[in-house]
C-alpha positions as CSV (number, residue, x, y, z in Angstrom):
1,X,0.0,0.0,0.0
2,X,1.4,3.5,-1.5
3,X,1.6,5.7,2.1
4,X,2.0,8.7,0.0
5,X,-0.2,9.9,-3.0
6,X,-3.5,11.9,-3.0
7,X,-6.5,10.7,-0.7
8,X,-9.6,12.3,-2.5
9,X,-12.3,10.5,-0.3
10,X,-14.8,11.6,2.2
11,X,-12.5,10.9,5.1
12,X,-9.0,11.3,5.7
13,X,-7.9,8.4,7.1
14,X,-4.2,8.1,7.0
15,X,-2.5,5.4,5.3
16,X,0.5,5.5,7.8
17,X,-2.2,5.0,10.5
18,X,-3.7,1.8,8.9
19,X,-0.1,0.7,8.5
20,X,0.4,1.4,11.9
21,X,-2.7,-0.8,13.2
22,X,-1.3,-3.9,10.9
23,X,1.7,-3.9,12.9
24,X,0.3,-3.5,16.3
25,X,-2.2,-6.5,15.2
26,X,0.9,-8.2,13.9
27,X,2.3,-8.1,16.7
28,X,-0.3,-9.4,19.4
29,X,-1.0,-12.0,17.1
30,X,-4.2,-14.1,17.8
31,X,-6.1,-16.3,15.7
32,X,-8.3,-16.6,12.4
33,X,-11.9,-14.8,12.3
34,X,-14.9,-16.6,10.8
35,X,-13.3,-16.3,6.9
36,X,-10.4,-18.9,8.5
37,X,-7.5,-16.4,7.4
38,X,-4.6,-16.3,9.1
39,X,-2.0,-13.4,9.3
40,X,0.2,-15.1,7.4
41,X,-2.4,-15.6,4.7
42,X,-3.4,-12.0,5.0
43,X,0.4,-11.1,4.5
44,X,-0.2,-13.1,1.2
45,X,-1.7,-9.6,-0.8
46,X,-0.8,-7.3,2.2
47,X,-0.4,-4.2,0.0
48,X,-4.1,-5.6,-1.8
49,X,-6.0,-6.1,1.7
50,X,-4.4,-3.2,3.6
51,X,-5.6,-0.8,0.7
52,X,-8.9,-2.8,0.6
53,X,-9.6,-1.5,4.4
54,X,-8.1,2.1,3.8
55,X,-10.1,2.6,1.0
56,X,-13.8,1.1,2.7
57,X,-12.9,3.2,5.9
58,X,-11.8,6.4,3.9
59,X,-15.2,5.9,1.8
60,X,-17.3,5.5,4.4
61,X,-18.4,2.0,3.2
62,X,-16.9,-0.4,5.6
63,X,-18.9,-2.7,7.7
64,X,-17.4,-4.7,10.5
65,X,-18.4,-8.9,9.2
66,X,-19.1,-11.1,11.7
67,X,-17.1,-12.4,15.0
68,X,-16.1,-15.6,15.8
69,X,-17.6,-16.5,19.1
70,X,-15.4,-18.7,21.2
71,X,-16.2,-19.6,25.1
72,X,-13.7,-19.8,28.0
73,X,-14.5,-21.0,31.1
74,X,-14.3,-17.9,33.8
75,X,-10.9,-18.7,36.9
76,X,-12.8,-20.4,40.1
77,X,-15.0,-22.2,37.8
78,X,-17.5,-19.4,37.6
79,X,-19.0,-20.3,34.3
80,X,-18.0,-19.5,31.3
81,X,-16.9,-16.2,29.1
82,X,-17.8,-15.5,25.3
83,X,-14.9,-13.8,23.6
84,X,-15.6,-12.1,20.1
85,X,-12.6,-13.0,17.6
86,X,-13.0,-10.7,15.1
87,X,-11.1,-11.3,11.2
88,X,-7.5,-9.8,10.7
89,X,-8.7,-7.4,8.6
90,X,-11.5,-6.4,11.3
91,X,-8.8,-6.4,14.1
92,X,-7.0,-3.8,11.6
93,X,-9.7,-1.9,11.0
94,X,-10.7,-1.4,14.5
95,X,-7.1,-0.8,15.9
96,X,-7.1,2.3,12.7
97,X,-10.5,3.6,15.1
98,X,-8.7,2.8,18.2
99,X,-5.8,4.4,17.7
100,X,-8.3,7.8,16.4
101,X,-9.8,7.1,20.4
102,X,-7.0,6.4,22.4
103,X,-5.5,10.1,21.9
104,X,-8.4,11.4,23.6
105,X,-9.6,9.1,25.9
106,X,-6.1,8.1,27.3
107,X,-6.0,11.9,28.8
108,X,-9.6,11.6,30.4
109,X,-9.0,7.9,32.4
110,X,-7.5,8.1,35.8
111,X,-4.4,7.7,37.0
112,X,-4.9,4.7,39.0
113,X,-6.8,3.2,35.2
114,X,-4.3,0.0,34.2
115,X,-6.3,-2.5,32.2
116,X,-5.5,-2.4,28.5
117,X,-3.8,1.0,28.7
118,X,-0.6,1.4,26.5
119,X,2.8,1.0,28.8
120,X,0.8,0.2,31.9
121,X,0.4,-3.7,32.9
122,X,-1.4,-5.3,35.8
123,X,1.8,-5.5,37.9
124,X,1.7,-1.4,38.2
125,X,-2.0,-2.0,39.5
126,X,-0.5,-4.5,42.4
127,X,1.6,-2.3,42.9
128,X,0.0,0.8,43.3
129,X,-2.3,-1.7,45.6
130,X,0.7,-2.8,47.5
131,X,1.1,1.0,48.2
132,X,-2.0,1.8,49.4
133,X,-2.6,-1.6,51.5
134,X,0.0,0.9,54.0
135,X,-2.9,4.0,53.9
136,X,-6.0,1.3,53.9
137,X,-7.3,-1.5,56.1
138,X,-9.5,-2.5,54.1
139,X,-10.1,-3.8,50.5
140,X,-13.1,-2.9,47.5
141,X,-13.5,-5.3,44.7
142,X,-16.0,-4.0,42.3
143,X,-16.7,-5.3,39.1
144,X,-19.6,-4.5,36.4
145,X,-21.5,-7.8,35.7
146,X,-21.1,-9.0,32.1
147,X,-20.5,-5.3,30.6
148,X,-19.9,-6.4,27.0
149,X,-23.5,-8.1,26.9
150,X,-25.5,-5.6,28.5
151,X,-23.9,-2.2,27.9
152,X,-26.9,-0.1,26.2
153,X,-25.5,0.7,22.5
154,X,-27.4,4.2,22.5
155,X,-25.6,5.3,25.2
156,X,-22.4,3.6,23.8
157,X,-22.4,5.9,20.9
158,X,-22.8,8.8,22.8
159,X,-20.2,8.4,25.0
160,X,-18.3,8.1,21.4
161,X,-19.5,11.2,20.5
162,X,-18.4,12.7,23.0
163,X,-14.9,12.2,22.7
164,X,-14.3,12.2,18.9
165,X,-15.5,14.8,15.8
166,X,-14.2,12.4,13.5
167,X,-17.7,11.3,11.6
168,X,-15.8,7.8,10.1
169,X,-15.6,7.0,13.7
170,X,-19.1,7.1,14.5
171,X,-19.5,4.7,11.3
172,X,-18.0,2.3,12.7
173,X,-19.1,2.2,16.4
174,X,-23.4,3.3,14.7
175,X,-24.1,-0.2,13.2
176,X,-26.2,-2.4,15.7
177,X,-26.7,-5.9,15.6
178,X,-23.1,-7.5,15.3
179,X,-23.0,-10.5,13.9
180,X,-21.6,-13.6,15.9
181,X,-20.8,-17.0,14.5
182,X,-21.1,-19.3,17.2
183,X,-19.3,-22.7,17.3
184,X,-22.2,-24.2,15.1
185,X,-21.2,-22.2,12.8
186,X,-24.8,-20.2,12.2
187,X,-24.3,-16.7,12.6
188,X,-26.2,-14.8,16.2
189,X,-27.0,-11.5,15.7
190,X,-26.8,-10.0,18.9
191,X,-28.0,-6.7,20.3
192,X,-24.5,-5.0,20.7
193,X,-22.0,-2.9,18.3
194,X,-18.5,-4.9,17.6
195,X,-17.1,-2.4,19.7
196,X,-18.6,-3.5,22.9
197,X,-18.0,-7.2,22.1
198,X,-15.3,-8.5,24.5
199,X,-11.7,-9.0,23.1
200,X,-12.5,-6.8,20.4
201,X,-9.4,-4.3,19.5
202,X,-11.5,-1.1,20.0
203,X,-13.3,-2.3,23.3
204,X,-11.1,-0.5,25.7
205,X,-11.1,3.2,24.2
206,X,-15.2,2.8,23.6
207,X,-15.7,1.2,26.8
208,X,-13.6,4.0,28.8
209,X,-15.5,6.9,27.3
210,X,-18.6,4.9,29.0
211,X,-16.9,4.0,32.8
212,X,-15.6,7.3,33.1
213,X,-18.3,9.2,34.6
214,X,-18.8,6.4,37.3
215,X,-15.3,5.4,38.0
216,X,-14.8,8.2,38.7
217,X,-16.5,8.3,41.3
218,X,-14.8,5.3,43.1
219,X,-11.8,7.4,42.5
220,X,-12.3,9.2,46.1
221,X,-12.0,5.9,47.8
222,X,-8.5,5.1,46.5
223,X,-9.9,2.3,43.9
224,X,-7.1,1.0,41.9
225,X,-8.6,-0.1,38.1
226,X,-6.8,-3.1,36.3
């Protein structure tokens, strides 16, 4: 894919930033979607695919395909998790929308936010914990109970809104009804936008612009989010 060169479409979507997502994606690796192509097959016309999903994006007619649904049992044998594996060229495409979020929502989140935050890791949570175990006697766990199926997609695409001007990326987090192929291989389609299906790449920056408001207001207890 030419990186240089005129972009007379709609939306000006850098090349160099869909470049960018490939290699991020490249480099967390993680399996085929539902079309069964690898990265290695994708690699096969990379110049051909990655324009493919530049060009869609940039013109305003891309629309996420299906997930793969695969379940995981939950740790302590609490039942079991569905986890959305979207295509490689999906994973691209939502790391391009991603990337668009993450330079504004990374400078709304807390500083005690860790999970799925570039150059932070669990460890800094414990041991930001660690640290306040000497100030506190006592401990909160707090969780939201299954976010991904239940978060409302109206309000989801406000909270989008609200952080970005960029119309390309309401396009992509608008659609409702993403499709998931479960392992029987007949296609769900379930009440939720791709971006609030769990695992997928854009998740964390459209799920932060929705927790904000309320975590922050565990903040003033000392919480500590991983």
């Amino acid at each position: 894919m030419d990186l240089s060169g005129r972009q007379d479409k709609p939306f000006l979507i850098s090349k160099q930033r869909v470049w960018e997502a490939y290699e991020n994606v490249k480099a967390n690796k993680g399996a085929a979607g539902v079309d069964g192509q690898s990265m290695e097959e994708f690699e096969s016309d990379l110049k051909g695919n990655l324009y493919r999903i530049w060009n869609r994006m940039s013109s305003g007619t891309y629309f996420p395909p299906p997930v793969k649904a695969v379940t995981i049992p939950k740790p302590h044998g609490e039942g079991t998790r569905t986890l959305g594996v979207p295509t490689v060229a999906d994973r691209i495409a939502q790391t391009v929308v991603a990337l668009e979020l993450a330079a504004r929502t990374e400078s709304i989140f807390h500083d005690d936010s860790y999970g799925y935050r570039p150059g932070r890791s669990a460890l800094q949570a414990v041991e930001r914990c660690r640290q306040r175990c000497f100030r506190r006697d006592w401990v909160l766990d707090l969780d939201v109970a299954q976010f991904f199926d239940s978060v409302p997609h109206d309000l989801m695409v406000k909270a989008v809104e609200a952080n970005t001007d960029q119309r390309w990326v309401l396009l992509y987090v608008i659609p409702e009804g993403a499709g998931m192929v479960n392992p029987t291989k007949k296609i769900v389609w379930v009440l939720c936008a791709v971006p609030s299906v769990q695992a997928a790449a854009v998740s964390p920056p459209t799920g932060s612009g929705w927790s904000a408001r309320s975590a922050a207001r565990t903040n003033d207890l000392g919480a500590v989010k991983g």
